[in-house]
C-alpha positions as CSV (number, residue, x, y, z in Angstrom):
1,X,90.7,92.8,110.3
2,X,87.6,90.9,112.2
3,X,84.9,90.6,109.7
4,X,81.4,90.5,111.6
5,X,79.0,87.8,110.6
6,X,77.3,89.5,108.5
7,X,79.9,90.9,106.2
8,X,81.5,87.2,105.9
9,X,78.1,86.4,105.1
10,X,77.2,88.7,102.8
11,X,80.6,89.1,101.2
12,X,83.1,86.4,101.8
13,X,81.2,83.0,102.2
14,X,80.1,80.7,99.5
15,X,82.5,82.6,96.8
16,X,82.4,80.8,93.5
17,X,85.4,83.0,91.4
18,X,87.8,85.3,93.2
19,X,89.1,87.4,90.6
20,X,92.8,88.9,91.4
21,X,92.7,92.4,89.4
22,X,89.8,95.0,88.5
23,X,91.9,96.4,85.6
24,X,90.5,95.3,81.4
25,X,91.5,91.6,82.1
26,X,90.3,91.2,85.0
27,X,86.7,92.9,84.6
28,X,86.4,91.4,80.6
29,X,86.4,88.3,82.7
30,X,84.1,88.7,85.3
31,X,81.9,89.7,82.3
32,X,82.3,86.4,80.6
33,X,82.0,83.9,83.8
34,X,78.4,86.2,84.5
35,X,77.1,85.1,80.8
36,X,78.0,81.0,81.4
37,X,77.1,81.2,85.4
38,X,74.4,83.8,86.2
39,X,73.9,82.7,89.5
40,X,77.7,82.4,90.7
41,X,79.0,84.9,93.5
42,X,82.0,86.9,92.1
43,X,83.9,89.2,93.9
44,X,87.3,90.8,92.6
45,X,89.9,92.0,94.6
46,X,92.4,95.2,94.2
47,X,94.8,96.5,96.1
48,X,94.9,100.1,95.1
49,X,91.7,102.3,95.4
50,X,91.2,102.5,91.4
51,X,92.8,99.8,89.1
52,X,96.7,100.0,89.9
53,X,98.3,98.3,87.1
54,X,98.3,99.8,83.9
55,X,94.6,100.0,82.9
56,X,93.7,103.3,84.1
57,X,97.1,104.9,83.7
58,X,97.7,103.7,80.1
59,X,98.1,106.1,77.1
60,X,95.3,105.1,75.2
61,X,96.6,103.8,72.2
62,X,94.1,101.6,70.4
63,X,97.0,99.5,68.3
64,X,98.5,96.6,66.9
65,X,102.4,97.3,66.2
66,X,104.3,99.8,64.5
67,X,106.4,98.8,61.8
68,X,110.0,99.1,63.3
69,X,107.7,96.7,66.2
70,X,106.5,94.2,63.6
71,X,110.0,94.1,61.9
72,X,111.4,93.2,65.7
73,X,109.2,90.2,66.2
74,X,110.1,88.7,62.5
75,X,113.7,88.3,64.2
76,X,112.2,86.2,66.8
77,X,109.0,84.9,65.2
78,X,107.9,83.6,62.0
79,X,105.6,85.4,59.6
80,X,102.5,83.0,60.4
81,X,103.2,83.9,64.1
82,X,103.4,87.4,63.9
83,X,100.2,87.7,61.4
84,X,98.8,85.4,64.4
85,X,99.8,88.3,67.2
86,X,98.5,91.6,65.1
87,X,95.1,89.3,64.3
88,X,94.9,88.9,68.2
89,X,95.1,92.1,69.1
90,X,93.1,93.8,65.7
91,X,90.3,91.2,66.8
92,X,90.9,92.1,70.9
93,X,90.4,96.0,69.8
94,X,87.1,95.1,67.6
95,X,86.1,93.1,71.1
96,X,86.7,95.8,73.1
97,X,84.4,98.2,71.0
98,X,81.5,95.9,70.3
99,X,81.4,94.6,73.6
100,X,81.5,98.6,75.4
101,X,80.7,100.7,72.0
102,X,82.7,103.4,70.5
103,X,80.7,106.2,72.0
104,X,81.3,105.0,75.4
105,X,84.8,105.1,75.0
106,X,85.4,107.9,72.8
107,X,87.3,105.6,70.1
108,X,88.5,107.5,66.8
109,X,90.1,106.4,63.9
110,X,92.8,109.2,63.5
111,X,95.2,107.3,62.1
112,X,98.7,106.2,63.6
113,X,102.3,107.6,62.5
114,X,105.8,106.2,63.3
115,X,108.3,108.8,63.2
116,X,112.4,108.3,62.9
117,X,115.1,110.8,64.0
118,X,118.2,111.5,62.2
119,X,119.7,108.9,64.6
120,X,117.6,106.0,63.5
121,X,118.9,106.2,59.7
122,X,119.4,102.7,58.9
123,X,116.1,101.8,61.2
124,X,114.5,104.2,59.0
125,X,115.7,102.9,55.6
126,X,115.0,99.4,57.1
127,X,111.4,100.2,57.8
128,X,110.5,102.1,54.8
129,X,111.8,99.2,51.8
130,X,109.9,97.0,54.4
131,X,106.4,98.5,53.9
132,X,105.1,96.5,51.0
133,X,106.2,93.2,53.1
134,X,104.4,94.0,55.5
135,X,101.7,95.0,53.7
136,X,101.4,91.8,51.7
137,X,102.1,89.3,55.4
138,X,99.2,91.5,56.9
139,X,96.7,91.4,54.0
140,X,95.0,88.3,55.6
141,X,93.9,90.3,58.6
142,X,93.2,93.9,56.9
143,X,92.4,92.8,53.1
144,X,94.1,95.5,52.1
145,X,97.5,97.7,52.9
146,X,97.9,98.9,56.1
147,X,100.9,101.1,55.8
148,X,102.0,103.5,53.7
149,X,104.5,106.9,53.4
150,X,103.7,110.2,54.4
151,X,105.0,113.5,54.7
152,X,105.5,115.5,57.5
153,X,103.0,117.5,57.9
154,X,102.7,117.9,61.8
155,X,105.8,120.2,62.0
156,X,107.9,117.3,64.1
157,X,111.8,118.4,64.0
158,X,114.9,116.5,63.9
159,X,113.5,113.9,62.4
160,X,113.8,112.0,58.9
161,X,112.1,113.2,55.9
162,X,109.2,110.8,55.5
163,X,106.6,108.9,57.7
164,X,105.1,106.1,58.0
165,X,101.3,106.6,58.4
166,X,98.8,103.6,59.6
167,X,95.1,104.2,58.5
168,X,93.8,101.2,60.9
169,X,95.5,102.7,64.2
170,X,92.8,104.7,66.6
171,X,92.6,106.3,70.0
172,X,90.3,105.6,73.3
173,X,89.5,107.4,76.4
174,X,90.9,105.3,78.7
175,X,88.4,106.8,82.1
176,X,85.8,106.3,79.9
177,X,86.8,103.0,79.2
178,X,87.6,101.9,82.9
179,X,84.4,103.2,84.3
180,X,82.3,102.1,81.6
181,X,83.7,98.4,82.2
182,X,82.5,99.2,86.0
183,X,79.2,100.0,85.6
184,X,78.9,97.0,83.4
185,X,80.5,94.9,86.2
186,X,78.0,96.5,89.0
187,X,74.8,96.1,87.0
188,X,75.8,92.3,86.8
189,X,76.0,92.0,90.8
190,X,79.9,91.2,90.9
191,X,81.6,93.1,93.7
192,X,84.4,94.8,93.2
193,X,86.6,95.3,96.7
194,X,89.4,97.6,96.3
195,X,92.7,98.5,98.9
196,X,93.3,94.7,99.6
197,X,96.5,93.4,98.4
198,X,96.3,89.5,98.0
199,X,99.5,88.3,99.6
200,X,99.4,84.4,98.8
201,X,96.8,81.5,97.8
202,X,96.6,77.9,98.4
203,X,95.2,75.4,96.4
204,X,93.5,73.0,98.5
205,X,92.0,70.7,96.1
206,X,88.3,71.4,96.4
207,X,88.7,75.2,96.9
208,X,91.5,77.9,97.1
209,X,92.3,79.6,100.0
210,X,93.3,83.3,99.9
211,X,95.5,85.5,102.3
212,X,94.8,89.0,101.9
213,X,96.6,91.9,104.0
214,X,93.2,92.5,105.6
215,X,92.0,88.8,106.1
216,X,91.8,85.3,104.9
217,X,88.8,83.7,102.4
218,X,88.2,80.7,100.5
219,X,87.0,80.7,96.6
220,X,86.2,77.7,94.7
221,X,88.2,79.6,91.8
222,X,91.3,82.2,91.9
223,X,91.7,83.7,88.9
224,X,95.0,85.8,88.8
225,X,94.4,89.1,86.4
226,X,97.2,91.7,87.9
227,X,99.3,91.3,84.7
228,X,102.4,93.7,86.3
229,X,102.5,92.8,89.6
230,X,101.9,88.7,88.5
231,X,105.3,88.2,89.6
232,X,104.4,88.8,93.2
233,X,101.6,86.0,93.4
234,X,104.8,83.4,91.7
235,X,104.6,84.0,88.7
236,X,108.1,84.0,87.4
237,X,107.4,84.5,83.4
238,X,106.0,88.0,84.1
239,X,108.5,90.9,84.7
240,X,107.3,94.2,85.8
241,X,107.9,97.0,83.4
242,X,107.3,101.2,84.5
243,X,105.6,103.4,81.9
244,X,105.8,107.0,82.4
245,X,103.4,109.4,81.4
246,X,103.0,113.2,81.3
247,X,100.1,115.7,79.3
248,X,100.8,119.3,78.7
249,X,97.9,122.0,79.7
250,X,95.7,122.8,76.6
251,X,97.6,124.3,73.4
252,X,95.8,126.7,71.6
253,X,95.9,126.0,67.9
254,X,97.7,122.3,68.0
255,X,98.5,120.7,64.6
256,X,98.1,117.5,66.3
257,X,96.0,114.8,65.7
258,X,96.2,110.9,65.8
259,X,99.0,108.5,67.6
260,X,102.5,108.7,67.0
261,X,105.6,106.4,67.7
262,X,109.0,106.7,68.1
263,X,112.2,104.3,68.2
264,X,110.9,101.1,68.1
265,X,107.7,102.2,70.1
266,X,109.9,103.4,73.3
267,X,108.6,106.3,73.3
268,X,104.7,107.0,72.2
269,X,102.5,110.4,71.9
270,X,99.2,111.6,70.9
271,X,97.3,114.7,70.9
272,X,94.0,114.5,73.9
273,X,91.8,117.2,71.9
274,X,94.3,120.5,72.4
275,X,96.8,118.5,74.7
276,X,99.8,116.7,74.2
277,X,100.6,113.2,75.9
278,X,103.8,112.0,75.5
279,X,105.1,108.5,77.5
280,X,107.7,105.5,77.2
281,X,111.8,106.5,77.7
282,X,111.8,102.4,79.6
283,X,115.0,102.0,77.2
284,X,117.1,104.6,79.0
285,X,117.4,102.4,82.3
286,X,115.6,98.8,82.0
287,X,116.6,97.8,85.3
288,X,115.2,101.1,86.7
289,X,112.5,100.7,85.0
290,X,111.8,96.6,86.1
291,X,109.7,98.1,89.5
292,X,106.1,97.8,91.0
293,X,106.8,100.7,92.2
294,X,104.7,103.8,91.4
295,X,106.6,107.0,90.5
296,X,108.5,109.2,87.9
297,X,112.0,109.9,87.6
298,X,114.3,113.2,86.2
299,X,116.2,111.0,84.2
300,X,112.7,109.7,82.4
301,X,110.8,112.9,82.4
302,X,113.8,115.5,81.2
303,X,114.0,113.1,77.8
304,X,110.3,113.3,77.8
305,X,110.2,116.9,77.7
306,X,113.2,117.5,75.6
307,X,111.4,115.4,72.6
308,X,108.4,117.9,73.2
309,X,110.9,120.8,73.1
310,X,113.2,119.7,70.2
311,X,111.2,117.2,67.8
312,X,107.0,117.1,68.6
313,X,106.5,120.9,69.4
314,X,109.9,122.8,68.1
315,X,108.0,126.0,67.5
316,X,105.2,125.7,70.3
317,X,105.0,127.2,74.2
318,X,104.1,124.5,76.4
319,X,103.2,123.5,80.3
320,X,103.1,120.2,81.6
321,X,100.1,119.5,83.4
322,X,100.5,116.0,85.1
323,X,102.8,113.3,85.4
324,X,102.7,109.5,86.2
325,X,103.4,106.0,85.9
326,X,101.7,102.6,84.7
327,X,103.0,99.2,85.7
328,X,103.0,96.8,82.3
329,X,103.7,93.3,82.6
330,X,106.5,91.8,80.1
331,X,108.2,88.8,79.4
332,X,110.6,86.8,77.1
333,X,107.9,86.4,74.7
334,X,104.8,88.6,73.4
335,X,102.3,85.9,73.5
336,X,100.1,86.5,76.7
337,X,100.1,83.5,79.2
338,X,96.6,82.3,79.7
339,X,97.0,79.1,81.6
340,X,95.2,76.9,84.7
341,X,98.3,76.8,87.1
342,X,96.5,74.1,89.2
343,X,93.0,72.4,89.4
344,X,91.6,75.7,91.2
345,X,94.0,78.5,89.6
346,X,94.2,80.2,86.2
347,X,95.9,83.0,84.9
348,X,95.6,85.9,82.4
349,X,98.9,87.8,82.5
350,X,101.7,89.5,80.3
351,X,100.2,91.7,77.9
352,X,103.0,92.7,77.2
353,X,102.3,96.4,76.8
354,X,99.0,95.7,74.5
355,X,96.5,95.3,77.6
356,X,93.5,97.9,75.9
357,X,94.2,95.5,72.5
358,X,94.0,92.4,73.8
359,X,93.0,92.9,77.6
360,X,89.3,92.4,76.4
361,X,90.4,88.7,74.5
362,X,92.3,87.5,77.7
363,X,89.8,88.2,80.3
364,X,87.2,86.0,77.8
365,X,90.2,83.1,77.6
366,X,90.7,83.0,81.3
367,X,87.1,82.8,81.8
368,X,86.6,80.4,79.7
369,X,90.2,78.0,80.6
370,X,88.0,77.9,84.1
371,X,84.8,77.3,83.0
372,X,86.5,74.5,81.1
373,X,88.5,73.4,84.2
């Protein structure tokens, strides 16, 4: 691609921040470098035509950790730490709704629910003498008990007797979201280029130049904000990780309400007013699974479908309506890596599957690591 003089000029020359990623990272921090640097020229570049990572494919969970999650990173983590991860993402999630409002992005508190089946007995037992431990580690963020037991009053089958019900957990619309962060982004004069994939960058000390499949620039910042596909642009620490996704049609008279997980937050599913969407089944074939590549799979979508048939809707008629798949970005740890990569280069990646908590507090930290730089 030739670019004319006038569309280098008016687009590609004199580029303060080039922003890699117009998903909730990378917008949140186009937001933030606007504030400090009102006269900089932004641009951010995406390769698909809306974002492609996870941001607008996600299921639109606004949480923190399930219990069976929480009880996972105490094997890896100490308390302190893990209080420190639910306090980032409860204070990324009270971000994200100040900053965009609740209206905007159709937030409600419905409550969240982790549910066991008859398989997951001694996870079950394990999670329910756990509660008031919890409780009492997480009291510093909440001030008060965040889990509790519940019955089963949603009609799920197969499944052990008792839930475990979080009062904090909510849910978002995650177009509204996305296009609500756009118009923010547009009103501030940032452009926002998408279908251009950024192939490589170099950092030549007093600016960064860019290789793009459609042409070559030069930024006196990168900022790398594609979380799943960071691995691409060298950045070994973040693995790729599929989430698939399917909502049934509208069901008439749903005793549904609120956000639901399921074996150790594999599997995920909430109602969207009348409809059911159901995602996760990563577990059944992690290597499968570690792709960029967009898509679904029978192996994925049959278990899907058999936990709406067997356990979520036992006594309901369904139709699937859509299917897809969201690219997350993993790693060995949970902690997101925020981090200046060289004098010109930062990074806000691995979100490990908590983008819409703490996608809004990244963004601000990679703005600011640069501002800093």
């Amino acid at each position: 691609m030739n670019l004319s003089f006038w569309e280098h000029e008016s687009w590609f020359n004199n580029i303060d921040y080039c922003i890699i990623g117009n998903g909730i990272t990378g917008l949140n921090c186009a937001l933030h470098l606007r504030r400090s640097r009102p006269s900089a020229k932004i641009i951010i570049l995406e390769k698909g035509l809306l974002p492609e990572g996870a941001s607008t494919k996600n299921a639109g969970f606004a949480c923190f950790g399930s219990i069976s999650e929480i009880l996972d990173d105490l094997k890896t983590l100490s308390e302190d730490e893990v209080v420190e991860l639910v306090e980032k993402r409860r204070n990324g999630l009270s971000l994200l709704r100040k900053n965009l409002g609740d209206t905007q992005i159709d937030f409600q508190q419905n409550g969240g629910y982790e549910l066991f089946t008859r398989a997951d007995k001694e996870l079950y037992q394990h999670s329910m003498e756990a509660i008031p431990r919890i409780n009492k580690i997480l009291n510093p963020v909440f001030g008060e008990s965040v889990f509790r037991e519940t019955s089963n009053s949603f009609g799920f089958s197969d499944i052990m007797p008792r839930l475990i019900e979080n009062q904090f957990e909510g849910q978002i619309d995650t177009g509204k979201m996305m296009q609500t962060l756009l118009k923010k982004v547009s009103c501030e004069n940032i452009q926002v280029l998408s279908g251009i994939k950024v192939n490589s960058f170099f950092d030549e000390e007093h600016s960064v130049r860019i290789e793009t499949d459609k042409f070559q620039i030069s930024a006196k910042k990168l900022l790398i904000a594609t979380n799943g596909f960071a691995s691409s642009l060298g950045l070994e620490d973040v693995k790729p990780a599929r989430a698939q996704v399917l909502i049934t049609k509208p069901i008439q008279n749903l005793n549904l309400k609120g956000t639901f997980h399921l074996d150790r937050g594999y599997y995920y599913f909430r109602n969207i007013g009348d409809r059911v969407l159901i995602g996760g089944g990563r577990n059944l074939d992690f290597e499968a699974e570690e792709t960029e590549h967009m898509g679904t799979t029978l192996l994925v979508q049959n278990k899907l479908e058999h936990l709406l048939k067997t356990c979520i809707l036992p006594e309901t008629k369904f139709e699937i309506d859509r299917k897809w798949s969201g690219i997350m970005g993993i790693g060995s740890s949970r902690q997101p890596i925020v981090k200046a990569l060289s004098r010109n280069v930062s990074c806000g990646v691995r979100l490990g599957g908590m983008g819409i908590a703490i996608g809004s507090l990244v963004g601000r930290d990679l703005a600011e690591i640069t501002l800093n730089s």
